[in-house]
MDTraj code that builds the backbone (N, CA, C; nanometers):
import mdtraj as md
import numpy as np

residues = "UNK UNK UNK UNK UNK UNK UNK UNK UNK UNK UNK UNK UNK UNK UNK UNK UNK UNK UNK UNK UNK UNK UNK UNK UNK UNK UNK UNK UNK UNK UNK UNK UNK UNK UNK UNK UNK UNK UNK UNK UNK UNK UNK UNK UNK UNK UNK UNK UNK UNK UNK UNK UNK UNK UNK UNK UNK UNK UNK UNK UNK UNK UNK UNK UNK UNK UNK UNK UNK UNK UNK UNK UNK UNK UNK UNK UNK UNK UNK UNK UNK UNK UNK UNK UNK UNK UNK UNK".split()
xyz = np.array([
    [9.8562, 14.8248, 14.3318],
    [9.7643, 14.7775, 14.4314],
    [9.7853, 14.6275, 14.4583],
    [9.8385, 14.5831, 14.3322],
    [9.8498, 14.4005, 14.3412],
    [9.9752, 14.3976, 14.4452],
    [10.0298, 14.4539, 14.4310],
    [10.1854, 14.4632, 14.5098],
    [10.1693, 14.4954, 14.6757],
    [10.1069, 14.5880, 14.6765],
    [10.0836, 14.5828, 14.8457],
    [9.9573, 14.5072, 14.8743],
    [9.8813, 14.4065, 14.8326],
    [9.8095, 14.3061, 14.9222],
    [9.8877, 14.2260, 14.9785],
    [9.9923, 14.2130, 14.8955],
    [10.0979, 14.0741, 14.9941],
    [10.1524, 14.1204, 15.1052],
    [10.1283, 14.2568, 15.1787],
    [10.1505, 14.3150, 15.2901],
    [10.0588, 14.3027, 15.3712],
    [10.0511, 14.3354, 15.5036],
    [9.9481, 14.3494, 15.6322],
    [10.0056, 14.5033, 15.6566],
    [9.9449, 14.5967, 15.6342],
    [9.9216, 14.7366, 15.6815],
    [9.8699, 14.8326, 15.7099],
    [9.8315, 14.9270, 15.8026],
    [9.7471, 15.0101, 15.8694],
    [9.7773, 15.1379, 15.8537],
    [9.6602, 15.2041, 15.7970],
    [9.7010, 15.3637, 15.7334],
    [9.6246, 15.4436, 15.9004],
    [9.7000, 15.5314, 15.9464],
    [9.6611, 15.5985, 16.0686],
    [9.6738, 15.7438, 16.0012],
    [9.5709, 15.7756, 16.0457],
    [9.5510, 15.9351, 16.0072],
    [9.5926, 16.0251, 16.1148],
    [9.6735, 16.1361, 16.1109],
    [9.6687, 16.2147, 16.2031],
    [9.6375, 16.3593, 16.1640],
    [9.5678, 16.3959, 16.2883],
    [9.4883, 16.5500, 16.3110],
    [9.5222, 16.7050, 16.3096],
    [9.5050, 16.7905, 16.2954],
    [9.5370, 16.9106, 16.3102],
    [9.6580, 16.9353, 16.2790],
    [9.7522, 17.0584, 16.4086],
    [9.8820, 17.0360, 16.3973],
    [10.0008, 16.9353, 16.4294],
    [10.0003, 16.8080, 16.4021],
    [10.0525, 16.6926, 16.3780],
    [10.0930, 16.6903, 16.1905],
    [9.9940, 16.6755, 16.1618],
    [10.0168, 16.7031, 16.0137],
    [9.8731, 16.7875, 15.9828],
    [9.9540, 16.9558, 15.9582],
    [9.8716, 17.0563, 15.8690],
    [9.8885, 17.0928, 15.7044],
    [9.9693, 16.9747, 15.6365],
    [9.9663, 16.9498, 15.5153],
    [9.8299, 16.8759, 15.4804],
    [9.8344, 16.7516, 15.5195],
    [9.7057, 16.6564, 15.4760],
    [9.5692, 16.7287, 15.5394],
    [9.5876, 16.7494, 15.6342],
    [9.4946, 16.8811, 15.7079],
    [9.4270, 16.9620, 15.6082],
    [9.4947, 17.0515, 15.5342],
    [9.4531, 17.1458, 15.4790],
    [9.4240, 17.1025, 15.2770],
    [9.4664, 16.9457, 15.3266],
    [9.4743, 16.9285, 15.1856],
    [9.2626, 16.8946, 15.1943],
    [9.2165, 16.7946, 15.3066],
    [9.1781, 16.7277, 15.3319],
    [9.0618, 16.8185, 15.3295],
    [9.0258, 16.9686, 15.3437],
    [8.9503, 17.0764, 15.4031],
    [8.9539, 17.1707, 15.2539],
    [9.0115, 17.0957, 15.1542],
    [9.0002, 17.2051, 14.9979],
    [8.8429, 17.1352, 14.9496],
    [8.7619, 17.2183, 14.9335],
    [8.6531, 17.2203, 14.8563],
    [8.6707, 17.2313, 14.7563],
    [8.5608, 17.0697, 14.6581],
    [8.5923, 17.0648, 14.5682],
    [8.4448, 17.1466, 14.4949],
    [8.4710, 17.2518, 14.3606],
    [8.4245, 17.2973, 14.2730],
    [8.3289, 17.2492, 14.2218],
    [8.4046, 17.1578, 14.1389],
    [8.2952, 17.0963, 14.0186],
    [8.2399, 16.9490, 14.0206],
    [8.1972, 16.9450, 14.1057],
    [8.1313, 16.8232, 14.1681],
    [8.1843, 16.6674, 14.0919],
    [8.1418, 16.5895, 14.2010],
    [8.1648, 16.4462, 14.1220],
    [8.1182, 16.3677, 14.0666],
    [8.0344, 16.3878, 13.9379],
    [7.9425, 16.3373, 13.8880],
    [7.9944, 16.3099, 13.7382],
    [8.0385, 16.4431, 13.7245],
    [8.1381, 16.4342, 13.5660],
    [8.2262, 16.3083, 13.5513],
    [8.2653, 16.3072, 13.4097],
    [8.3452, 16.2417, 13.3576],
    [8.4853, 16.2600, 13.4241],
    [8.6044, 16.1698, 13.4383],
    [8.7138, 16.2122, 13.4937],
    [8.8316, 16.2148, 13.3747],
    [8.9139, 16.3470, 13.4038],
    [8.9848, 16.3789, 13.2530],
    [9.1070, 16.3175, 13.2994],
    [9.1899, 16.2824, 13.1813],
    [9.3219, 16.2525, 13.2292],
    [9.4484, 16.3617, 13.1898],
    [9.3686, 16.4306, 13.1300],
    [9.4767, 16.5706, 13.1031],
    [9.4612, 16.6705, 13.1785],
    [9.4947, 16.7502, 13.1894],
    [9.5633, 16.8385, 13.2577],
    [9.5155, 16.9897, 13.1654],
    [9.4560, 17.1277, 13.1969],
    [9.4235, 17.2171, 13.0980],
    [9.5809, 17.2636, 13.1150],
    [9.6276, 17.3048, 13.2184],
    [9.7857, 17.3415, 13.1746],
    [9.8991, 17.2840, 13.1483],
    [9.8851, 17.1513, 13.1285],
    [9.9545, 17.0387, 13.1392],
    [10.0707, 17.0835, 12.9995],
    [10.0503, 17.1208, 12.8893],
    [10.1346, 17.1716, 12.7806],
    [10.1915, 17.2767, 12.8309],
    [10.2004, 17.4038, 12.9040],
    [10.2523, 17.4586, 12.9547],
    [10.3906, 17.4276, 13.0316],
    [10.4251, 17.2876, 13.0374],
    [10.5422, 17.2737, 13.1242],
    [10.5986, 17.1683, 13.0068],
    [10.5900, 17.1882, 12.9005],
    [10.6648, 17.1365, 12.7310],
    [10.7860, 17.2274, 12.7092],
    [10.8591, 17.2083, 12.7244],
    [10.9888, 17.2875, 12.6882],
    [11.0279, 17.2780, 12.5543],
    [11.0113, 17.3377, 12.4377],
    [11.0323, 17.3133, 12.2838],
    [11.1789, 17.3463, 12.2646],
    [11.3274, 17.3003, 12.2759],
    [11.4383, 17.3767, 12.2271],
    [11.4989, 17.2406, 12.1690],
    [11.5989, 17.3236, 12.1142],
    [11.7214, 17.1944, 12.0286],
    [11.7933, 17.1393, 12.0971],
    [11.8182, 17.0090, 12.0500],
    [11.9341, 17.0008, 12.1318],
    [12.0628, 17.0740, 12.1068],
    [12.1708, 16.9646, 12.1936],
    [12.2690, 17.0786, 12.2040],
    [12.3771, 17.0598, 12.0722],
    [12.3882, 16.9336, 11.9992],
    [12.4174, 16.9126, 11.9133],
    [12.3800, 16.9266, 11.7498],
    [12.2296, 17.0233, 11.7505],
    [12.2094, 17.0588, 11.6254],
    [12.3181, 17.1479, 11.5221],
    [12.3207, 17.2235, 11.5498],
    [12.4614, 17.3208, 11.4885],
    [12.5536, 17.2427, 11.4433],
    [12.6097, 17.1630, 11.5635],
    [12.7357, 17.0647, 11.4706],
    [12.6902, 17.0121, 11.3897],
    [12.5706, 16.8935, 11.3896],
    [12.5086, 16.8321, 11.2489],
    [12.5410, 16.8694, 11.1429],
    [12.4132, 17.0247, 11.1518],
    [12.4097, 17.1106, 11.0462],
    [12.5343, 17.1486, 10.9560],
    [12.6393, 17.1760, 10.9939],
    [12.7558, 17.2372, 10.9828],
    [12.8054, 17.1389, 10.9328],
    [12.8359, 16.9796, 10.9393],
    [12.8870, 16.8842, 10.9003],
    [12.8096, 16.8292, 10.7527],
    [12.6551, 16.8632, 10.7518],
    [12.6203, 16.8345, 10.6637],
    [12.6144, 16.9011, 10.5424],
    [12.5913, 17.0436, 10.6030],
    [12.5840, 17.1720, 10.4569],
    [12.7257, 17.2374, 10.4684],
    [12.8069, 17.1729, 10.5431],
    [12.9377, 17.2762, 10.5979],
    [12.9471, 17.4459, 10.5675],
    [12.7680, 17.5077, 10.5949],
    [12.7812, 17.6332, 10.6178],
    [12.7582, 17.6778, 10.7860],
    [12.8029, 17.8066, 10.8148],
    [12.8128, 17.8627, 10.9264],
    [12.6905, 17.9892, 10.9040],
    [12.6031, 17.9403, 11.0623],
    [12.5209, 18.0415, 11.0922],
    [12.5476, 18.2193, 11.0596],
    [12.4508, 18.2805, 10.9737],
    [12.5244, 18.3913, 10.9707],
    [12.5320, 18.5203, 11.0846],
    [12.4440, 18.4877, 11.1526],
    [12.4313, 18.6111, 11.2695],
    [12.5475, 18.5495, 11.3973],
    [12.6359, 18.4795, 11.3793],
    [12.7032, 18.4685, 11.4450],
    [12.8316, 18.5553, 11.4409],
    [12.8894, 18.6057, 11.5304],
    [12.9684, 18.7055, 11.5242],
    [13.1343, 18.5979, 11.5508],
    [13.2034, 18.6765, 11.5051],
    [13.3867, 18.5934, 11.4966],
    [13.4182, 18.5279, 11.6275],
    [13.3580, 18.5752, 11.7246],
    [13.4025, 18.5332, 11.8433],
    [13.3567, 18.3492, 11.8320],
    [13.2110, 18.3680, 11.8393],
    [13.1082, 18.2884, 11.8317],
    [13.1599, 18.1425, 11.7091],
    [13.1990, 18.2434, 11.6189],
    [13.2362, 18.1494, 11.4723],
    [13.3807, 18.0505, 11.4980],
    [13.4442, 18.0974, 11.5697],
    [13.5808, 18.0427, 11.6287],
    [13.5519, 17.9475, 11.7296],
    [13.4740, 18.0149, 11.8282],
    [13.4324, 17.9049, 11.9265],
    [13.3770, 17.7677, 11.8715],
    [13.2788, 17.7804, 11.7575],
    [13.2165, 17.6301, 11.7175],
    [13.3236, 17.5733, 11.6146],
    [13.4216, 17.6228, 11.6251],
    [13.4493, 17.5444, 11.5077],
    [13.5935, 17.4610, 11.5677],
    [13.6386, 17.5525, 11.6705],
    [13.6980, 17.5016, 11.7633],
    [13.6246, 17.3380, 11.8731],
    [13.4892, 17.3992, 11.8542],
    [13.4401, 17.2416, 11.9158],
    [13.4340, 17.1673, 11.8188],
    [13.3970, 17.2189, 11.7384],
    [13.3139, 17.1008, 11.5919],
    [13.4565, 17.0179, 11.5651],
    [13.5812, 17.0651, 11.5858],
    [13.6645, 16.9513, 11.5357],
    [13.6942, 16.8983, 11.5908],
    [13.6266, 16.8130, 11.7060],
    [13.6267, 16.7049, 11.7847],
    [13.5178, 16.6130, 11.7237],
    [13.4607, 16.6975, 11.6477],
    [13.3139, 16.5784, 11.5923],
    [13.3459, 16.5152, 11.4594],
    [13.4864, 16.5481, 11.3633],
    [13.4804, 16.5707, 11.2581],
    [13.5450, 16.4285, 11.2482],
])
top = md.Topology()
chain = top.add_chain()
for i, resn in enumerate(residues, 1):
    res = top.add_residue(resn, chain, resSeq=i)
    for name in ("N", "CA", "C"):
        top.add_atom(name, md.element.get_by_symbol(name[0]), res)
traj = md.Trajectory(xyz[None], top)
């Protein structure tokens, strides 16, 4: 807000179909009135947390305990080890 006072500028609204985005944004009834407290979270906001490894765990692992995953099948077992000796 400190940043645009050092400007001179004029917000113009436009109507209907001109803009039926802000239109329809402008015409959503709000629910739960404005009297409450205002939250800064989000109830689904954890929902868009992606929990995975990175892509370099395996090599670590492998360098540190130098064992190989066992549900990995020969194909699989050749392939990492074929990468891993670029890390070694």
């Amino acid at each position: 807000m400190l940043l645009l006072q050092e400007f001179n500028y004029e917000i113009r609204d436009t109507k209907d179909a001109e803009n039926p985005v802000a239109d329809h944004l402008s015409s959503i009834v709000c629910t739960r009135g404005t009297k409450g407290p205002i939250y800064e979270c989000f109830p689904d906001e954890q929902l868009f947390i992606v929990q995975s490894n990175p892509w370099y765990v395996d090599i670590v692992n492998y360098l540190v305990t130098a064992k190989l995953l066992e549900d990995w099948n020969k194909h699989d077992r050749d392939r990492f080890l074929h990468r891993v000796k670029f890390y070694i």
